[in-house]
C-alpha positions as CSV (number, residue, x, y, z in Angstrom):
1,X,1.4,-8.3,-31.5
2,X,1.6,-9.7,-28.1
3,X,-1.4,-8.7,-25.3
4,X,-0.6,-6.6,-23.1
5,X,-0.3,-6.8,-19.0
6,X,-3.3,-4.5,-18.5
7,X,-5.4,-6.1,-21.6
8,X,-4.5,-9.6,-20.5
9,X,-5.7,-9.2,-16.6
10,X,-8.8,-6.9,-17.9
11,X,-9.8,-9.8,-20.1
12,X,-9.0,-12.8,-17.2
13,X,-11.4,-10.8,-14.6
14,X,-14.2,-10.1,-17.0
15,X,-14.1,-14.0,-17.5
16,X,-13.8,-14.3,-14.0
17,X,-17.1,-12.5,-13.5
18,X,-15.0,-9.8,-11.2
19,X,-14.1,-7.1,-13.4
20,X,-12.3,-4.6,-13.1
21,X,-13.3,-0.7,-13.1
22,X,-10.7,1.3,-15.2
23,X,-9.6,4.7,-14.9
24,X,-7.5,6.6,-17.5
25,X,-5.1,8.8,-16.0
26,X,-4.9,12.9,-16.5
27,X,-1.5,12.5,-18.7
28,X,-2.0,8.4,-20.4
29,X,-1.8,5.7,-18.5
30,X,-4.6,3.7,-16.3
31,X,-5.5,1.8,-12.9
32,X,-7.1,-0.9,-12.7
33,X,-9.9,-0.6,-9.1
34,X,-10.9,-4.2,-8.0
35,X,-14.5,-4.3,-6.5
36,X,-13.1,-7.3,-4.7
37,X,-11.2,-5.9,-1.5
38,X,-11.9,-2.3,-2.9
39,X,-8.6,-1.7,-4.0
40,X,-6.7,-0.1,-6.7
41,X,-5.4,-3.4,-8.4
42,X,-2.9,-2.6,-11.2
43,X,-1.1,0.8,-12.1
44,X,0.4,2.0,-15.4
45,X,2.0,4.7,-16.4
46,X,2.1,3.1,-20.0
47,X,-1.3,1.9,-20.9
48,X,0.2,-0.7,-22.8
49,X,3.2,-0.6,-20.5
50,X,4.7,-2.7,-17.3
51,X,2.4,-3.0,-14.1
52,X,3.9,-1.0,-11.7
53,X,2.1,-2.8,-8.4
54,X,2.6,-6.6,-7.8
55,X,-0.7,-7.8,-8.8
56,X,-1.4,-11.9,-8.2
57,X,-0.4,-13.8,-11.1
58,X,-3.1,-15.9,-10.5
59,X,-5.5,-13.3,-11.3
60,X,-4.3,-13.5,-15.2
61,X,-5.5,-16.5,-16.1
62,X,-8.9,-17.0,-16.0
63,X,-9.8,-20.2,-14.3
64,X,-7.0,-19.5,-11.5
65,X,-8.7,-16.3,-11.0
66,X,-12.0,-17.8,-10.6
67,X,-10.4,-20.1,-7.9
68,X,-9.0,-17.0,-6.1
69,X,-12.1,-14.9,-6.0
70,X,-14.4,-18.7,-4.7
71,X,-11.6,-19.7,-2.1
72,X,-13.1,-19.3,1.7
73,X,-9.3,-18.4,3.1
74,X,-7.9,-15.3,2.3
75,X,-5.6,-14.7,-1.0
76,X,-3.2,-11.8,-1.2
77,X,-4.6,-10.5,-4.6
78,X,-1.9,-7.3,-4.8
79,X,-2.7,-3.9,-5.2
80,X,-3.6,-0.9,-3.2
81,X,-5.4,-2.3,-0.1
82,X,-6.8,-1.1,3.1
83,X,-7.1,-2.8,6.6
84,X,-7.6,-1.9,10.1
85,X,-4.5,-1.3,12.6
86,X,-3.2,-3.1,15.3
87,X,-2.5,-6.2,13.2
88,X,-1.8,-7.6,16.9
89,X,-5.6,-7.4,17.8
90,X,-7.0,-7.6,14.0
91,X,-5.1,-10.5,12.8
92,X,-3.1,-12.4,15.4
93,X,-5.1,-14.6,17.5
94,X,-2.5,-15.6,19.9
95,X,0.6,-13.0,20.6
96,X,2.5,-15.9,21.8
97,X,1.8,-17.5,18.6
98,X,1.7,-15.1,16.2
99,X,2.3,-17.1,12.8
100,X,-0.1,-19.8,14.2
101,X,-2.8,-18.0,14.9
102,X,-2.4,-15.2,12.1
103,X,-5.8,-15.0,10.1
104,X,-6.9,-12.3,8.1
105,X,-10.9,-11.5,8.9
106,X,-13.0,-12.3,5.5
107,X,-15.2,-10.1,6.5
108,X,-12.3,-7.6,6.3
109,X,-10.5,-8.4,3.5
110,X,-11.7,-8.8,0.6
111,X,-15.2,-7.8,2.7
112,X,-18.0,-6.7,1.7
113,X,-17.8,-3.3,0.0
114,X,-20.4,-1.9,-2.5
115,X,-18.8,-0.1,-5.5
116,X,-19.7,2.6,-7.0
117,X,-18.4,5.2,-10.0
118,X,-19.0,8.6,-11.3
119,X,-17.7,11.7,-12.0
120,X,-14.2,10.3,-12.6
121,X,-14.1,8.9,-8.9
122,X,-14.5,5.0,-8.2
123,X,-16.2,4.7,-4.4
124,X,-16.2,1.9,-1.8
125,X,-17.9,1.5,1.0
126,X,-18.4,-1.5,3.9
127,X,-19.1,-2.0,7.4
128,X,-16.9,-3.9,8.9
129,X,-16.9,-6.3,12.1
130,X,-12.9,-6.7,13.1
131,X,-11.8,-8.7,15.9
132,X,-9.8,-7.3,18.9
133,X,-8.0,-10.6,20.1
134,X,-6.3,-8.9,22.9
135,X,-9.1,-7.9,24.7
136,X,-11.8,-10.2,23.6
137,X,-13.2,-8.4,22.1
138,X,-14.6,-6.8,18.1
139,X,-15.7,-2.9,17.4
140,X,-17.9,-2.7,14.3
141,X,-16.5,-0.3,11.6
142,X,-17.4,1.3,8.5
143,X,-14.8,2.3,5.7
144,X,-15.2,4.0,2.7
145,X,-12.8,4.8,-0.4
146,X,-12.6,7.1,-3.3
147,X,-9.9,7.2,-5.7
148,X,-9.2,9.9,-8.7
149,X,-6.9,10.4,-11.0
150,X,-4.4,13.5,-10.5
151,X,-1.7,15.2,-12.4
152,X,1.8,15.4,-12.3
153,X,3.1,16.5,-9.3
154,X,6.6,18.1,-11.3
155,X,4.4,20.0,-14.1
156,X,5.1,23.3,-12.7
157,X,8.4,22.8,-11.7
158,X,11.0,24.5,-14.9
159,X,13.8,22.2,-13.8
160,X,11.7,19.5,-15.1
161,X,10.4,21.2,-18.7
162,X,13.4,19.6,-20.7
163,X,13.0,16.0,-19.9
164,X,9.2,15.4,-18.3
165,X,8.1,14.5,-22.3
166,X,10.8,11.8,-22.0
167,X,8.8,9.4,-19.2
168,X,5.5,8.4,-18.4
169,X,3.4,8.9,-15.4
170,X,0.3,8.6,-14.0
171,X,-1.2,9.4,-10.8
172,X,-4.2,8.9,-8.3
173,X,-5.5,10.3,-5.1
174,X,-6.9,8.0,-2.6
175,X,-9.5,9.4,0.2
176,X,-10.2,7.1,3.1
177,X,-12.6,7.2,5.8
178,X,-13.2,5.3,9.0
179,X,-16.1,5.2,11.2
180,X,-16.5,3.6,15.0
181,X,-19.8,2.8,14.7
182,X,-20.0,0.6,18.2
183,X,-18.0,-1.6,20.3
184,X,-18.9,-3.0,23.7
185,X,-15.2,-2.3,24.8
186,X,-14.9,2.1,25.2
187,X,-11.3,1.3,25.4
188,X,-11.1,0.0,21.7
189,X,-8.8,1.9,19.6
190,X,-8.3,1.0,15.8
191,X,-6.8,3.2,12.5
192,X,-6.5,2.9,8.6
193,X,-4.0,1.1,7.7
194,X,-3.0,1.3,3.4
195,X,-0.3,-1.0,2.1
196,X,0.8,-1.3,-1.3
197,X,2.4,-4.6,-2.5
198,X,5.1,-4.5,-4.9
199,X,7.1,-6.4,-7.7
200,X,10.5,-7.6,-6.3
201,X,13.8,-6.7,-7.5
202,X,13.8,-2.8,-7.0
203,X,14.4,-0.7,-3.6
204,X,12.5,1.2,-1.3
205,X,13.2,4.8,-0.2
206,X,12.1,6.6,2.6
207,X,13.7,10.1,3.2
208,X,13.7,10.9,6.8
209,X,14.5,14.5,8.8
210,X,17.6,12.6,10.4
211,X,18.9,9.6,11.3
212,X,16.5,7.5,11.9
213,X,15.8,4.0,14.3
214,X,14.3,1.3,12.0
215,X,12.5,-1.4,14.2
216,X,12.6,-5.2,13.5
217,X,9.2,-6.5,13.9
218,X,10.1,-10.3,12.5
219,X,12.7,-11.8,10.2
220,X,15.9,-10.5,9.8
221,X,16.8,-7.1,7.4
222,X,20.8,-8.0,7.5
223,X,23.2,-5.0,5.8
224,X,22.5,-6.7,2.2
225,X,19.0,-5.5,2.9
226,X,18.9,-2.6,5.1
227,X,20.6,1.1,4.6
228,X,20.7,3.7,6.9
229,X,21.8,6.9,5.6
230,X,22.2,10.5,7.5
231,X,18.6,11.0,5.8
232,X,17.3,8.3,4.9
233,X,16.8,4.2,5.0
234,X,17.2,2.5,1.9
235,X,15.4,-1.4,1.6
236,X,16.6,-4.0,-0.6
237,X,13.0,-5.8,-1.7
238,X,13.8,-9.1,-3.4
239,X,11.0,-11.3,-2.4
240,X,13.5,-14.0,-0.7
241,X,14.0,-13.4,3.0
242,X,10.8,-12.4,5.1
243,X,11.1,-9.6,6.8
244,X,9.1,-6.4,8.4
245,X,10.6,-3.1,9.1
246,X,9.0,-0.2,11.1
247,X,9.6,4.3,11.4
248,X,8.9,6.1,13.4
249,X,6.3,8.9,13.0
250,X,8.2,12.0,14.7
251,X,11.4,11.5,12.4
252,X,9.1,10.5,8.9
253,X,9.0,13.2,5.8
254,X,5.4,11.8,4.9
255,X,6.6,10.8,1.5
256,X,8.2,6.8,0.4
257,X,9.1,5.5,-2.8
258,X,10.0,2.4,-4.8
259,X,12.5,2.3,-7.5
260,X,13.3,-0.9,-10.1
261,X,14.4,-1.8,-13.2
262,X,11.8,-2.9,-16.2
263,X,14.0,-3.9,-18.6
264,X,15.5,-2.5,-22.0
265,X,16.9,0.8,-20.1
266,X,13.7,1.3,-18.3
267,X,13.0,2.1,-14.7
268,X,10.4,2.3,-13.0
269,X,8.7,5.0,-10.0
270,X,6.2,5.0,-7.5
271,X,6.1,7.3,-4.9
272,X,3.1,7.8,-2.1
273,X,2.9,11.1,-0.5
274,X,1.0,10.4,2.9
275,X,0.4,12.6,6.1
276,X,2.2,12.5,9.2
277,X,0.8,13.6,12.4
278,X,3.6,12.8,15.3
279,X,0.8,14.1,17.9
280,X,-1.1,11.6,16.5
281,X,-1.9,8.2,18.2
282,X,-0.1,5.3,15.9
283,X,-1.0,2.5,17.5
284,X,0.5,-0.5,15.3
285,X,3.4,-2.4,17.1
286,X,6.4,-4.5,16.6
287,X,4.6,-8.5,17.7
288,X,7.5,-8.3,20.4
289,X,6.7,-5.1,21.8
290,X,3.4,-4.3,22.3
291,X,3.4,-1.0,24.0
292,X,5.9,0.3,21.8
293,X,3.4,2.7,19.8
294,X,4.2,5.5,17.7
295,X,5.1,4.1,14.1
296,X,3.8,5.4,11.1
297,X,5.7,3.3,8.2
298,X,6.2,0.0,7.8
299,X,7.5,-2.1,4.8
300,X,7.5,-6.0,4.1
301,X,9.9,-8.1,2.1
302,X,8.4,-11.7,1.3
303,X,10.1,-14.8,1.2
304,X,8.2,-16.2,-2.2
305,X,5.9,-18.4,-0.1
306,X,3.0,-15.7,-0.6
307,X,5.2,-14.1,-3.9
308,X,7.7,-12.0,-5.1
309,X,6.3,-8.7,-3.6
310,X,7.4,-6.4,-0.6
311,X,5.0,-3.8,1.0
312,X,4.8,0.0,1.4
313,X,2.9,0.5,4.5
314,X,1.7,3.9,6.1
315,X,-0.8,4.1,9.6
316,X,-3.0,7.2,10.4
317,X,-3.8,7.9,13.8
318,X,-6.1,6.2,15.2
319,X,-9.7,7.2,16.6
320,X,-11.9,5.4,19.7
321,X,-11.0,5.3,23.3
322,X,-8.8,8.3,24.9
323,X,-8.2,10.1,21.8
324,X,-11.7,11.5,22.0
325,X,-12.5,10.7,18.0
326,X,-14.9,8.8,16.6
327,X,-13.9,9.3,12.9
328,X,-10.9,9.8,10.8
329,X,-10.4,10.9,7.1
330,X,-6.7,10.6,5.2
331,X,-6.2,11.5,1.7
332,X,-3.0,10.0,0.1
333,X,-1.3,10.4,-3.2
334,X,0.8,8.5,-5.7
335,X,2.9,9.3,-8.6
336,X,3.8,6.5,-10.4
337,X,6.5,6.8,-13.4
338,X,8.1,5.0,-16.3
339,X,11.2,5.6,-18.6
340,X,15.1,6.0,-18.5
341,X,16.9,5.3,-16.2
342,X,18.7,8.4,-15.8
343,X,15.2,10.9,-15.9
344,X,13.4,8.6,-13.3
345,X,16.5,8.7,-10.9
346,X,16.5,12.9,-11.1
347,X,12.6,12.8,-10.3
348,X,13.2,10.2,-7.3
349,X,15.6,13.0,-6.3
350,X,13.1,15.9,-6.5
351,X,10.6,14.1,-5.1
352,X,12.0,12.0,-2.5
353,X,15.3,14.4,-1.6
354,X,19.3,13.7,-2.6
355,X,19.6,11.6,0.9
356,X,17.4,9.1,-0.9
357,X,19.7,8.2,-3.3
């Protein structure tokens, strides 16, 4: 009997000497939480089943992954990760030339973090230096996660008693933290920023209170990629064309979701229920409009040159100069689920709304 996806990447980062802290979920399934980057790494609703995140193929093989984890420049391992907002300040060097100057901080990503677990909770920690490359400037940070496993959302709900035994879920709850600890700027703002990379070949669904403005921050999200409905925008992720998409927070539900295919007549679920705050400040902008603040969502479709992914992307507020915070907490969930076609489509549509479909 052939390995399976989860056995085969447990086994590859073990001999990588970076393995992997396993959780089992309330109902079966697992994640997989990477000390490297702090990050939830892998999800399955079937222990034995399909990954549901887009987790670096790379990290599979043992020697590649042992390259991965040694490399100086950064390497998108997948997952559940967590980085600072305004990419503008934290990542592009140069506005002008963003794709030029566009470096992700090490000490950042995969940083620094010490690891902890007990209890049933898997906790991360790090202080953090990021750079502010529009004003010249850094803050120092510190960010800490903790992730549990949670149960079915639907369990109480009797419309879903008949067919809930028919798929597979699993589930976690993410708690993240950030801290301004200094900065010689008392300008600085900066926020958590969670993004969840993807397989290709599925769509993303984002229910929204109305018709809702989706801004182009690069590439080009043409009609074969880009729905809007009366309630909701619908995103074609195939992991061909590059592009990045951003909502607004005032006209966001709080809740997005990713459906695919897995082959043999089953599909495949994730969902992440997030906060919205509209009084909030969201300070991450479109690279061509920098005072444009105020979205909360973003998603990413890749072109293959970093792999077949696209990106879920939520902001929280953010804390430091006028907002008069010096600390921000955001708890997060997601419901992941496997099985026909025709059960995970009815709980897209209970969880996600009918305009989402």
């Amino acid at each position: 009997m052939a390995e399976s996806e989860r056995a085969i990447l447990i086994e590859a980062l073990r001999g990588a000497e970076h393995p992997a802290v396993e959780l089992r979920g309330v109902e079966g399934g697992a994640l997989l939480f990477l000390p490297f980057g702090a990050r939830v790494l892998s999800l399955f609703a079937e222990e034995e089943g399909r990954n549901l995140y887009w987790t670096n193929p790379q990290l599979a093989l043992k020697a590649q992954a042992a390259r991965v984890f040694a490399s100086p420049d950064w390497v998108h391992t997948g997952g559940d990760r967590t980085w600072i907002s305004p990419e503008v300040d934290t990542c592009v060097g140069d506005i002008t030339n963003p794709w030029g100057s566009y470096k992700v901080p090490y000490n950042l990503d995969p940083g620094h973090y010490l690891v902890e677990r007990g209890g049933g909770v898997v906790k991360a920690s790090a202080s953090v230096r990021a750079p502010l490359h529009r004003r010249k400037t850094f803050c120092d940070v510190e960010i800490e996660k903790a992730v549990r496993m949670i149960p079915n959302p639907l369990r109480r709900e009797s419309q879903a008693r008949d067919w809930l035994g028919e798929v597979h879920y699993v589930g976690y709850e993410q708690t993240t933290s950030l801290r301004l600890l200094s900065t010689p700027d008392p300008a600085v703002q900066v926020g958590i920023w969670n993004i969840i990379a993807l397989p290709a070949g599925g769509e993303m669904l984002v229910p929204a209170l109305g018709r809702i403005t989706v801004r182009t921050y690069f590439g080009s999200a043409g009609p074969e990629h880009l729905t809007v409905g009366e309630r909701s925008v619908h995103l074609r992720i195939d992991g061909q064309v590059q592009y990045k998409v951003g909502l607004r927070a005032a006209s966001l539900t709080g809740r997005a979701g990713y459906l695919r295919s897995l082959g043999a007549n089953s599909w495949g679920l994730v969902v992440r229920n997030f906060a919205v705050n509209p009084s909030g400040e969201y300070i991450d902008v479109p690279w061509d409009g920098p005072e444009e603040l105020g979205y909360a969502f973003e998603a990413y479709n890749d072109d293959g040159k970093l792999g077949a992914f696209g990106e879920l992307e939520y902001h929280v507020p953010a804390i430091g100069g006028d907002t008069g915070l010096t600390s921000s907490v955001d708890q997060s969930q997601v419901w992941a689920f496997s099985g026909p076609e025709e059960w995970i489509r009815t709980i897209a549509e209970l969880l996600l709304g009918a305009g989402a479909l």
